[in-house]
C-alpha positions as CSV (number, residue, x, y, z in Angstrom):
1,X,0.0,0.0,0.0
2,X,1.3,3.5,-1.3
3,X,1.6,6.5,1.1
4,X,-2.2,7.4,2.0
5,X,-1.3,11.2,2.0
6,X,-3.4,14.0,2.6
7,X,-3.6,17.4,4.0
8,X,-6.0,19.3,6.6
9,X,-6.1,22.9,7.5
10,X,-2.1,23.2,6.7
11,X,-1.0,19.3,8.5
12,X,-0.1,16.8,6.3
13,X,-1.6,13.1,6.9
14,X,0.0,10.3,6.0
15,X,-1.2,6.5,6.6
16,X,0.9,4.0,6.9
17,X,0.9,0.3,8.7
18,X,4.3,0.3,10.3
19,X,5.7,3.7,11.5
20,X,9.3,3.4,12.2
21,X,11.8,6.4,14.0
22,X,14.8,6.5,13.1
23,X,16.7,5.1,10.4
24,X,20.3,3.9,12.1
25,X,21.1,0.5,12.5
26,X,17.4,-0.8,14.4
27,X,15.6,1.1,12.5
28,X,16.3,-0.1,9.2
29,X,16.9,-3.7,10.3
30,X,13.0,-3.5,11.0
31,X,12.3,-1.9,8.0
32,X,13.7,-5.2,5.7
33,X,11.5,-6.7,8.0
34,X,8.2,-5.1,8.1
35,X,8.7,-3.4,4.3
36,X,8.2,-6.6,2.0
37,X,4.8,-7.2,4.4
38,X,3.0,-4.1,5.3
39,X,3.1,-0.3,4.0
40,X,6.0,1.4,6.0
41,X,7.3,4.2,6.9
42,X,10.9,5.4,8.2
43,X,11.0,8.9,9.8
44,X,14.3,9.7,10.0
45,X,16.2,13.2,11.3
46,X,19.1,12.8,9.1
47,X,19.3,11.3,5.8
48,X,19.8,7.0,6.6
49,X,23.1,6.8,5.7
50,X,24.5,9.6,7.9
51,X,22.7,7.8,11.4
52,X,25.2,6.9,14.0
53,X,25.5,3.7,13.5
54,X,28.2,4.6,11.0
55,X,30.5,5.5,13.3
56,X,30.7,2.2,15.5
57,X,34.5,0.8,14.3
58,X,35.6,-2.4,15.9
59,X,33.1,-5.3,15.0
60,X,29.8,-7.5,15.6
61,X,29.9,-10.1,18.2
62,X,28.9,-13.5,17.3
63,X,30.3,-17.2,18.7
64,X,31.2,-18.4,14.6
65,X,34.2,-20.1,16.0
66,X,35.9,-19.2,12.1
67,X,39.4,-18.4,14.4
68,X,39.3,-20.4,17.4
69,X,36.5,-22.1,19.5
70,X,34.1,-20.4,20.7
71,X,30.3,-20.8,21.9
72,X,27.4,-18.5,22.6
73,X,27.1,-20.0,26.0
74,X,30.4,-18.4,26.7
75,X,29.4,-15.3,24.2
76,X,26.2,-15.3,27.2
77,X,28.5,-15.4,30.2
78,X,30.8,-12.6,28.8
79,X,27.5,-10.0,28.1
80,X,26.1,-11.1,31.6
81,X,29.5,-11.1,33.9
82,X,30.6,-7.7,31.6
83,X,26.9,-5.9,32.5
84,X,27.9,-6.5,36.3
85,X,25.1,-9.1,36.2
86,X,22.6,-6.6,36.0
87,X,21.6,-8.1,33.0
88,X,18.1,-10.1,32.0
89,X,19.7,-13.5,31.3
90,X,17.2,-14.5,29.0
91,X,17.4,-11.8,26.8
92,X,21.3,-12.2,26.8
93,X,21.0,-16.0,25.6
94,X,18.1,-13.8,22.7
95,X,21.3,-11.7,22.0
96,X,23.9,-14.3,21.6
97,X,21.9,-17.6,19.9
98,X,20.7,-15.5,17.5
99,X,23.8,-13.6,16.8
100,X,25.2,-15.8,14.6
101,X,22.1,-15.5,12.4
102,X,22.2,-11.9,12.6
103,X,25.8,-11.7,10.8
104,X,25.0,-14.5,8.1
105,X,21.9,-12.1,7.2
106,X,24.5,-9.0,7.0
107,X,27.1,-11.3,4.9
108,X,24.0,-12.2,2.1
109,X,22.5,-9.0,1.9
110,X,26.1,-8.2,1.0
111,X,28.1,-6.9,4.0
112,X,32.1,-7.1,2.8
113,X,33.4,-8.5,5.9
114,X,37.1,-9.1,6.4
115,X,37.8,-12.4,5.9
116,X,40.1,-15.2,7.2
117,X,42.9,-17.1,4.3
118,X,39.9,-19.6,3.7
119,X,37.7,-17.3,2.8
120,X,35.6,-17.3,5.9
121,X,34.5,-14.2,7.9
122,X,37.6,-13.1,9.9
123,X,37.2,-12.2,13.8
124,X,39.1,-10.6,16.0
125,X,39.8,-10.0,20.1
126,X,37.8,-7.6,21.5
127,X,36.8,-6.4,25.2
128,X,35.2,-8.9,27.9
129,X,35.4,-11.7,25.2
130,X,36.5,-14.6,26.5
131,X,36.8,-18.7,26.1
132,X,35.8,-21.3,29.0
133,X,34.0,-18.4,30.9
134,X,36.4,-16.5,31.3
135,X,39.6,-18.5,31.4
136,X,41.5,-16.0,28.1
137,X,40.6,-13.9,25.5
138,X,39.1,-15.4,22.5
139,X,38.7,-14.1,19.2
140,X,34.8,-13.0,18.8
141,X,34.4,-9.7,17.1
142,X,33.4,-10.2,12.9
143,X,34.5,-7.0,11.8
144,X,34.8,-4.9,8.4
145,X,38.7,-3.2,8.8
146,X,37.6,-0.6,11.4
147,X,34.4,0.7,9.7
148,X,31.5,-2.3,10.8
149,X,29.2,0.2,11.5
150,X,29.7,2.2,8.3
151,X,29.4,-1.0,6.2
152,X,26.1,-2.2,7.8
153,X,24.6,1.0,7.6
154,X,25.2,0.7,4.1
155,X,24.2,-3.0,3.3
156,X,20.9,-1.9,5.5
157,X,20.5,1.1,3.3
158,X,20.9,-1.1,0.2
159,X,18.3,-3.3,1.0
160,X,16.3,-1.2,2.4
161,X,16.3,0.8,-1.0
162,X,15.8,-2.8,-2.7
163,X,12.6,-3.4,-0.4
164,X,10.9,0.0,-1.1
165,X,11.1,1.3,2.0
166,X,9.5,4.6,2.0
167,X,11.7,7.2,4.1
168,X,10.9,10.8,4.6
169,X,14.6,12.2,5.4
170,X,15.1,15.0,7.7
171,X,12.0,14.8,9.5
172,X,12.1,15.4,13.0
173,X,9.8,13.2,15.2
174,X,8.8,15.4,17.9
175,X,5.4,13.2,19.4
176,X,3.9,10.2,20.0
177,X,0.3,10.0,19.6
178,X,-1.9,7.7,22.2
179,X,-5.3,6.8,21.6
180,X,-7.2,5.1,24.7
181,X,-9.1,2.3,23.0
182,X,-11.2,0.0,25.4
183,X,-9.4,1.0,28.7
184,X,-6.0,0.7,26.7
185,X,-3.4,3.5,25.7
186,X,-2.3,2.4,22.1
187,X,-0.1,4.4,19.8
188,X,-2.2,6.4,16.9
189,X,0.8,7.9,15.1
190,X,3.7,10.5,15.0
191,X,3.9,14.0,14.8
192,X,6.7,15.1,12.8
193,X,8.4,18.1,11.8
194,X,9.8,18.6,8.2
195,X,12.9,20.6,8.6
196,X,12.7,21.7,4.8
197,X,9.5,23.5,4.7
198,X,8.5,23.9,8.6
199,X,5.4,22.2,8.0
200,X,4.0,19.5,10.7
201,X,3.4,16.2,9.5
202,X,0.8,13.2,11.0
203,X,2.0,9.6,10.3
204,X,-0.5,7.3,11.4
205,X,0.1,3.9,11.8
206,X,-1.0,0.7,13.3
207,X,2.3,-0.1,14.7
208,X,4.6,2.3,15.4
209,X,8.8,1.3,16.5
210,X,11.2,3.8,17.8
211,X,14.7,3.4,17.0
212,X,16.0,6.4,17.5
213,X,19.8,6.2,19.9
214,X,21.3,7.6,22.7
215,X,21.4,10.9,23.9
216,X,25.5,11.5,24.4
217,X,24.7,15.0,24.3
218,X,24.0,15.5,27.7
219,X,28.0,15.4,27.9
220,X,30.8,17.5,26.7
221,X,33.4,14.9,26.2
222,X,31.6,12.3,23.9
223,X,32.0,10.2,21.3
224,X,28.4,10.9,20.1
225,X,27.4,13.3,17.3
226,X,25.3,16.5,17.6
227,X,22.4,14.7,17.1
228,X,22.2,12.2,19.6
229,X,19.8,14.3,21.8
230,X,17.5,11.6,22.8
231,X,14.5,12.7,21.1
232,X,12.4,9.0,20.7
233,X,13.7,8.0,24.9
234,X,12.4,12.0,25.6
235,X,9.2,11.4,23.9
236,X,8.4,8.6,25.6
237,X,9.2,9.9,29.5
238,X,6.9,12.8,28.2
239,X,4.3,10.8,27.4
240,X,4.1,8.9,30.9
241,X,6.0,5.3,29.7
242,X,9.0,4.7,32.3
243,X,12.4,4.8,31.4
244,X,15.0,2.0,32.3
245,X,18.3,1.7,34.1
246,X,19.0,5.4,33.2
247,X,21.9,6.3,35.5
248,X,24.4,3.5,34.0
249,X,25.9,5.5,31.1
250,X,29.0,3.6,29.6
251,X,32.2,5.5,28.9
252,X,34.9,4.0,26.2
253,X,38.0,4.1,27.3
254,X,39.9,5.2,24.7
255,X,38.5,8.9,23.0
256,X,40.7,10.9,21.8
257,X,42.3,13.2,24.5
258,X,40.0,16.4,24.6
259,X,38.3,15.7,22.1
260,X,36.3,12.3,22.6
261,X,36.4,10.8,18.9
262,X,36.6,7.5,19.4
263,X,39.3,5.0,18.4
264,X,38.1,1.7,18.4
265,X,38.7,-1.3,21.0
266,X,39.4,-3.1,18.0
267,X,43.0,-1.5,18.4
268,X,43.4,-3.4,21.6
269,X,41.8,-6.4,19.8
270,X,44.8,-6.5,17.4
271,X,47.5,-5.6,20.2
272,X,47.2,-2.1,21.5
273,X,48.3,-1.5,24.5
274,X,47.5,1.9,27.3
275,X,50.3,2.7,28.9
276,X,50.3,5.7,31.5
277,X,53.4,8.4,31.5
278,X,56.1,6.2,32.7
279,X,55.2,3.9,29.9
280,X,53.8,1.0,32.6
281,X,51.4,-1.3,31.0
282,X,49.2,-0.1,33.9
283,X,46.0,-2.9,33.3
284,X,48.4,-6.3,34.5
285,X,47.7,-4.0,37.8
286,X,44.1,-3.9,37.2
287,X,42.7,-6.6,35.1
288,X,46.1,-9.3,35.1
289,X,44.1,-12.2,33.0
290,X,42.8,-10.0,30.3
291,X,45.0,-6.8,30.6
292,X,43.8,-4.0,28.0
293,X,40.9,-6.1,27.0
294,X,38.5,-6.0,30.6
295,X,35.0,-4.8,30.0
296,X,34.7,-0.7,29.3
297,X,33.5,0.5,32.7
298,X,36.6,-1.6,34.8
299,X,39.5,0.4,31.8
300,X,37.9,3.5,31.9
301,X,38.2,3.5,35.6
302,X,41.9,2.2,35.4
303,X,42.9,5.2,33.2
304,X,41.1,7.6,35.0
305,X,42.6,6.4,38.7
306,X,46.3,6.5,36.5
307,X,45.5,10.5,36.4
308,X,43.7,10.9,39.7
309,X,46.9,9.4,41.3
310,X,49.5,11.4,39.5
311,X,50.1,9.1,36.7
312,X,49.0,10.7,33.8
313,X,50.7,12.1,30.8
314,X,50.9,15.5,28.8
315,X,51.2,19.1,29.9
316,X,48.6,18.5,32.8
317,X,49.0,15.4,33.4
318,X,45.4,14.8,32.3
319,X,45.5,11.7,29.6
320,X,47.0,8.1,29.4
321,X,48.7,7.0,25.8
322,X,47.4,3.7,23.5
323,X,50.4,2.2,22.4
324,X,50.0,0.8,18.5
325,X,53.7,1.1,17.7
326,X,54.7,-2.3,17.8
327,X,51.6,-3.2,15.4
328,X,53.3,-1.5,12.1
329,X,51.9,0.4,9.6
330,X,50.7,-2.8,7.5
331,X,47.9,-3.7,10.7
332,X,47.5,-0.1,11.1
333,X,46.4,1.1,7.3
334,X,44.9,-2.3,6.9
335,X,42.8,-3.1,9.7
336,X,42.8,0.2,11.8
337,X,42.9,2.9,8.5
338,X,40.4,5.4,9.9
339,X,41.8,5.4,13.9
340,X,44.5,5.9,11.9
341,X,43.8,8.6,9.7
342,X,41.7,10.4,13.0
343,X,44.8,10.5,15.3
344,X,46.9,12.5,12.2
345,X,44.0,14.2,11.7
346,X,42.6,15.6,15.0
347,X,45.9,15.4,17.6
348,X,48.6,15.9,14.7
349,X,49.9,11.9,15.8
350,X,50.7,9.4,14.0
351,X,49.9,5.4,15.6
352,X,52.7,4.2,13.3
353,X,55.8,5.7,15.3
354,X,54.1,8.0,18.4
355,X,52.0,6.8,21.5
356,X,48.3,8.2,20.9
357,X,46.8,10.5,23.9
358,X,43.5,9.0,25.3
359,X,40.9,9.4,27.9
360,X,37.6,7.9,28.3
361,X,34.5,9.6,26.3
362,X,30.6,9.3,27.3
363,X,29.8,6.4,24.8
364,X,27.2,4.8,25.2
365,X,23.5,4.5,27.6
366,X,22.5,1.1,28.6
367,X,19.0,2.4,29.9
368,X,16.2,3.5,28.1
369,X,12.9,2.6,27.0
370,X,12.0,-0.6,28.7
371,X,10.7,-3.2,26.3
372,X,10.4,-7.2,26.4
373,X,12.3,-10.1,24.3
374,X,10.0,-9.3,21.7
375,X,10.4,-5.8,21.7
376,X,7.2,-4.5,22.7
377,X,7.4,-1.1,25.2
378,X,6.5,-2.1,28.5
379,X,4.2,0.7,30.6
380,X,5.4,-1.1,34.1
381,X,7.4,-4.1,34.6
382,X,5.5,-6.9,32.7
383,X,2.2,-4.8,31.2
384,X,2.5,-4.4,27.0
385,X,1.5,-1.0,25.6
386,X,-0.2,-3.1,22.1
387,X,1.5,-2.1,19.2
388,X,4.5,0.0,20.4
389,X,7.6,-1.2,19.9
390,X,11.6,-0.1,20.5
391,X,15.1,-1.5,19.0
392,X,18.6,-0.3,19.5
393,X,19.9,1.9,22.2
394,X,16.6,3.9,22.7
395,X,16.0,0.9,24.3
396,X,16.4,-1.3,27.1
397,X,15.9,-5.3,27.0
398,X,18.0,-5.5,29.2
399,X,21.2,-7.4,27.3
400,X,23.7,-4.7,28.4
401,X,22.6,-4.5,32.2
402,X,24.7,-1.9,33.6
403,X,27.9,-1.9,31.3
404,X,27.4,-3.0,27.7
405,X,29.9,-5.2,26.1
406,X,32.1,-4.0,23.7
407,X,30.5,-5.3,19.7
408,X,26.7,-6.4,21.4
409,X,25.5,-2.6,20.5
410,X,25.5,-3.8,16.4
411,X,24.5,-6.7,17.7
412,X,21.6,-5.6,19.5
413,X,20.4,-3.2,16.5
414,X,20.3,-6.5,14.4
415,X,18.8,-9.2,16.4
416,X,16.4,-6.7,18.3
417,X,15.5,-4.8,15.4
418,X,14.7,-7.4,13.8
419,X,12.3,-8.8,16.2
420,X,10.7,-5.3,16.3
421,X,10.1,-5.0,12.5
422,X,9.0,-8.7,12.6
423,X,6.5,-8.2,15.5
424,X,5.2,-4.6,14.4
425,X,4.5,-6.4,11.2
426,X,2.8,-9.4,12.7
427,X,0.7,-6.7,14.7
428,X,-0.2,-4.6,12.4
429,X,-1.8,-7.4,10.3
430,X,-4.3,-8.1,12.4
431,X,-5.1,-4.5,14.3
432,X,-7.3,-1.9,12.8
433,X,-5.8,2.3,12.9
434,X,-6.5,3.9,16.0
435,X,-8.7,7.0,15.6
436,X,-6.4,9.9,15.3
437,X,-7.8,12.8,18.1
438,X,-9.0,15.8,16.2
439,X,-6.4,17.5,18.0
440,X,-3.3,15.0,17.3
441,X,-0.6,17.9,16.0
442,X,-1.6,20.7,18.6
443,X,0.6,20.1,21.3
444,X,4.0,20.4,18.5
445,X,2.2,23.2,16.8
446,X,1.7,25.5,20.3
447,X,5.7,24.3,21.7
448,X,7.3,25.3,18.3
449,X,5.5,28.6,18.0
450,X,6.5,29.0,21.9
451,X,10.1,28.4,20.9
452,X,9.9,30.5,17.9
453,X,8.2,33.3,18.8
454,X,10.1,34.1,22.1
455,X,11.2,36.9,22.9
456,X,13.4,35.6,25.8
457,X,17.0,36.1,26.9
458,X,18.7,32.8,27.3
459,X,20.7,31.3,24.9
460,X,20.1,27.8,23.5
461,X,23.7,27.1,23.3
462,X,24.7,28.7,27.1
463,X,22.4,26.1,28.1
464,X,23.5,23.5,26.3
465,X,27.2,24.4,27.3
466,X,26.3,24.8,31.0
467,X,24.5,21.0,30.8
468,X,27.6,19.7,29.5
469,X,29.6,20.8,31.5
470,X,27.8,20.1,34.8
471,X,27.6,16.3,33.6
472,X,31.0,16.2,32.7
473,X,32.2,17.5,36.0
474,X,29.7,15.5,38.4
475,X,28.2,12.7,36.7
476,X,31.0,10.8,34.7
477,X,33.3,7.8,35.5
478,X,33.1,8.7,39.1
479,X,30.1,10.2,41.4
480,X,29.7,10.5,45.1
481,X,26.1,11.9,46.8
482,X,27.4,15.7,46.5
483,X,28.5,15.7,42.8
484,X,25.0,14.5,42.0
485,X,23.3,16.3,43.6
486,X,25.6,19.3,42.4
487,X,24.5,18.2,38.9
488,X,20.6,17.5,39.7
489,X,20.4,21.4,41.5
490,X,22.6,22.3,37.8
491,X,20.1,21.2,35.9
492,X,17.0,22.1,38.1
493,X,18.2,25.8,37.4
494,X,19.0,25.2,33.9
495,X,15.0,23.8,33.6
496,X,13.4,27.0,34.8
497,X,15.9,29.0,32.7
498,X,14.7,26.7,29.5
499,X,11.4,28.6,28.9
500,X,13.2,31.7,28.8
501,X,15.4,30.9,25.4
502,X,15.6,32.4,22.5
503,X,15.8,31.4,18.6
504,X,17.0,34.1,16.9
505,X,15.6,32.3,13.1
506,X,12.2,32.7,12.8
507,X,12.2,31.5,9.6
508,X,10.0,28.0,8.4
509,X,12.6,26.9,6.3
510,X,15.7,24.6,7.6
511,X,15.1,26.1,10.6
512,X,17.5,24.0,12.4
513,X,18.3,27.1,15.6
514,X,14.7,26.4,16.6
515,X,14.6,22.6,16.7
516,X,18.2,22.8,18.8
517,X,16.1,24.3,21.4
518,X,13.4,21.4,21.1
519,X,16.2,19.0,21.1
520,X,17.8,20.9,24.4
521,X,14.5,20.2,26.2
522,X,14.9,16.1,25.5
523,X,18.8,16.8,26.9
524,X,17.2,18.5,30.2
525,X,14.9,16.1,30.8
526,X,16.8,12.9,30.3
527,X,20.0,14.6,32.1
528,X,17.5,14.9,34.9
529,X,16.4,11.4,35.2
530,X,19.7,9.8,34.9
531,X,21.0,12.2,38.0
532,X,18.0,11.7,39.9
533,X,18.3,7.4,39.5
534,X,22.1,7.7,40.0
535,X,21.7,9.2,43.5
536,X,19.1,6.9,44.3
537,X,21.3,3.7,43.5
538,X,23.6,3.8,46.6
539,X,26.2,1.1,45.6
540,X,28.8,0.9,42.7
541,X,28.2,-1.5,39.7
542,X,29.1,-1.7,36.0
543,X,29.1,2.1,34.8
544,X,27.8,3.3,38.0
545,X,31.0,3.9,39.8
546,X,30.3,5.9,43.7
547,X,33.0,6.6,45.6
548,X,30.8,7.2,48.5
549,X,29.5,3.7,48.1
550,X,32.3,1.5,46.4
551,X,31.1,-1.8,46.3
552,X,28.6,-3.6,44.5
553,X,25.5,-4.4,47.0
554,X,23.4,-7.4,45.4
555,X,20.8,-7.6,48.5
556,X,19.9,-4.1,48.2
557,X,20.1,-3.2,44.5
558,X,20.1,-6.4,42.5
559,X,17.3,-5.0,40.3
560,X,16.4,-2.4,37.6
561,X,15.6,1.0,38.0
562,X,12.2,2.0,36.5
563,X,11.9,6.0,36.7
564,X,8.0,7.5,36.0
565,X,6.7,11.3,35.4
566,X,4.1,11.7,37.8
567,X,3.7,15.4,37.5
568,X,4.3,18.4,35.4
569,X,8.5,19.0,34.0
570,X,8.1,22.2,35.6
571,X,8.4,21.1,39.1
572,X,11.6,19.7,41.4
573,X,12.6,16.6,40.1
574,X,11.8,14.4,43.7
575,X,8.1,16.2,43.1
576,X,7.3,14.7,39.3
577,X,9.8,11.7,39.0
578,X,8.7,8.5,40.6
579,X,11.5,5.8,41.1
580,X,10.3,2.0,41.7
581,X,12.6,-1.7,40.8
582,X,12.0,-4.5,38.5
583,X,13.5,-7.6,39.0
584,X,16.5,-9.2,37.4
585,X,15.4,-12.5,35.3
586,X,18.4,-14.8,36.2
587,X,18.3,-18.8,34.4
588,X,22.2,-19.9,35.2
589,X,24.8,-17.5,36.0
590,X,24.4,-16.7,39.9
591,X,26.6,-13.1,40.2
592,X,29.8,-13.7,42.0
593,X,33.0,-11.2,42.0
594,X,33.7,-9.7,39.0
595,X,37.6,-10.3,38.3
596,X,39.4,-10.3,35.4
């Protein structure tokens, strides 16, 4: 079924079976799904091929065995002993049986794939990966030089393009519609903006999937890009849905000093090695099995305690190196060309014959919209909201608990968007459209001519800046009670200063100064909840490191924090965010002490 499009006093209506946000990695994964099926849609902010998932480097983790032995039993124990067993077990076994599935799809809709001498996909070491539950590294990671992310975004793309998937590029979703039908909230459709002409757009749908990232934003130092702002996770807390596990926010270790661009673990997969200013190989101290190649949150902690205790290198003492000297330039321009090419670029270094300056970068946020194995948005701990759905890192299964494995993110947007375009299809075959409200586009219509019609004094990029900022200085590697709280009254004041902005570009037209200050008000809000569930999880586990409280405490906090909007944004946080737990699903791995 074609677009159904038509157009009422000035909005633009569009009908459609599947709606999909976002067109990264999940979002087009469902789309080769749900496309050759049912009539869908793909609303996406930037054009497909310029989503995030492009910039993910080192590989896709799957138990192929091509290299060495391997099994997704082990793959399991790895993604559940790396998320600091915070993570749904069932969900990981999801993850890893279907895994290698999920890169045989890749490799015949025509990913290129590096491959062994025999022709088979080639793997390589990467983070947390291990053999015999945890006995040494193993080679796990299928990866595409140092561009995997790139290359599926592409094959997706491809296929995508070969399915008729219908996109509309560079529209920004901005709402979610809910219809109550029979005592039941279901989702009606999305409100979009179309950044080329200003004009508001309706996409109804009978299903509707949000794949729409993380929201790195909320930091300074991050390997995320400007639009990460966490507009689909925003849209939901607004509309009353909990959010998941927001205050464990994974930082990769290695960033590039200052700046954050990333340079992939894949560099310690093939050898790499983080020495601190002496040149000690500091992680035999930390992690003397698996050195360099421990889970994220356990080496970005390393390198930061090398500079908090006077270790560090450079002017200030402020950064540890990554050693890929001893690799040669034939690995480096073969298998690592673009860390390559970035460290040349952006620091004026070359890997080939200089140590590379690096320091952890907000990468990553395991929490988000809660969902089931099936994908399906969850409106408490077990209840389904009917036809919603959510894939990628908008989401939270929970298969990265509270420190995501390094490779399971391309994982996840494969195996869990699939499942999402499969079961929004499935859905949508059988449901009828629910009745769009007279009134579905007023809410966007009233905030954006708020926003642009202010005559206020606060700058949307002061804010922004001063969010940053505050995050980066209170809420990062490490936290205690007082930086948090420092960063919750931060952002409190930045809230009431919010309605006071102003957008200098009136204009309809690629009017992208007025949807910054939309996307500052996701940034606010989900800065807010992560604080506010960080101070309330008194313990340290996965990416959640408190000083305050430094060990892990599984009879107090052995479960999942579910944050709800009980009142109006405008209020303190403790007065409209309601914090409750969910469980933990366990089936084998009984948490014990996390060495390495």
């Amino acid at each position: 079924m074609a677009d159904q499009h038509s157009v009422v006093d000035g909005i633009h209506y569009h009908q459609h079976d599947v709606v999909i946000v976002g067109a990264g990695g999940a979002g087009m994964r469902a789309a080769i799904e749900s496309a050759p099926k049912a009539s869908t849609a793909v609303i996406t902010k930037l054009y497909p091929t310029r989503s995030h998932t492009g910039a993910a480097q080192g590989g896709m983790a799957a138990a192929l065995a091509n290299v060495e032995e391997d099994s997704n039993e082990w793959h399991t124990y790895d993604t559940v002993k790396g998320g600091d067993y915070l993570v749904d077990q069932d969900s990981a076994e999801i993850l890893t049986r279907e895994a290698i599935d999920a890169v045989y799809d890749l490799e015949n809709m025509g990913l290129p794939f590096n491959r062994t001498e025999d022709g088979k996909i080639d793997q390589r070491r990467f983070g947390g990966h291990t053999r015999d539950h945890g006995k040494a590294p193993v080679r796990r990671a299928c990866y595409a030089a140092d561009r995997t992310g790139h290359m599926i975004l592409q094959t997706l793309y491809q296929n995508c393009v070969k399915h008729g998937v219908e996109f509309f590029n560079e529209f920004y979703a901005l709402d979610l519609i809910m219809t109550e039908v029979d005592g039941v909230k279901r989702p009606a459709g999305i409100v979009a903006y179309e950044l080329a002409t200003g004009e508001i757009h309706v996409f109804q749908g009978k299903s509707v999937v949000f794949a729409t990232g993380g929201f790195g934003k909320i930091y300074k130092t991050t390997s995320n890009a400007h639009t990460l702002t966490g507009d689909g996770v925003g849209i939901i807390w607004r509309k009353g849905l909990p959010l998941e596990d927001m205050e464990f926010y994974q930082f990769h270790p290695t960033g590039l000093a200052g700046l954050g661009i990333l340079l992939t673990e894949g560099a310690r997969g093939e050898g790499a090695i983080l020495r601190n200013a002496s040149g000690e190989r500091f992680m035999e101290r930390y992690a003397p099995t698996i050195k360099d190649l421990a889970p994220r949150d356990i080496v970005a902690r390393s390198m930061v305690q090398e500079v908090l205790d006077g270790r560090g290198a450079g002017p200030h003492k402020d950064y540890v190196y990554l050693d890929c000297t001893h690799l040669g330039a034939e690995v480096l321009e073969t298998k690592l060309p673009d860390i390559t090419e970035f460290a040349r670029t952006y620091l004026g270094v070359d890997p080939v014959t200089e140590r590379v300056p690096v320091y952890p970068t907000a990468h990553y946020a395991m929490g988000g919209i809660p969902t089931n194995n099936d994908a399906q948005v969850l409106s408490d701990n077990e209840t389904v909201v009917p036809g919603l759905y959510a894939a990628g890192e908008c989401a939270c299964v929970s298969v990265h608990g509270s420190n995501r494995l390094g490779t399971n993110s391309l994982l996840d947007i494969n195996v869990f968007g699939k499942r999402a375009g499969n079961n929004a299809v499935a859905y949508a075959q059988t449901a009828d459209f629910v009745p769009l409200p007279a009134d579905a586009a007023d809410g966007v219509v009233k905030m954006l001519a708020q926003l642009r019609e202010s005559d206020g004094s606060e700058s949307v990029a002061e804010l922004r800046k001063a969010l940053q900022e505050t995050m980066d200085r209170n809420a990062q590697v490490f936290r205690t009670e007082e930086t948090l709280q420092t960063a919750l009254a931060d952002v409190e004041k930045l809230r009431r200063r919010y309605p006071n902005v102003k957008v200098h570009d009136r204009g309809r037209r690629f009017n992208t100064d007025l949807l910054e200050a939309v996307e500052l008000g996701f940034l606010l809000d989900l800065a807010e909840v992560l604080v506010y569930s960080a101070i309330n999880r008194k313990e340290s586990r996965g990416a959640h490191m408190r000083d305050d409280y430094p060990t892990r405490d599984d009879e107090n906090f052995m479960q999942h924090t579910m944050a709800y909007l009980t009142a109006g944004l405008e209020s303190p946080a403790s007065d409209h965010i309601r914090l409750d737990w969910k469980p933990v699903r366990f089936t084998q791995y009984q948490p014990t002490e996390r060495k390495y």
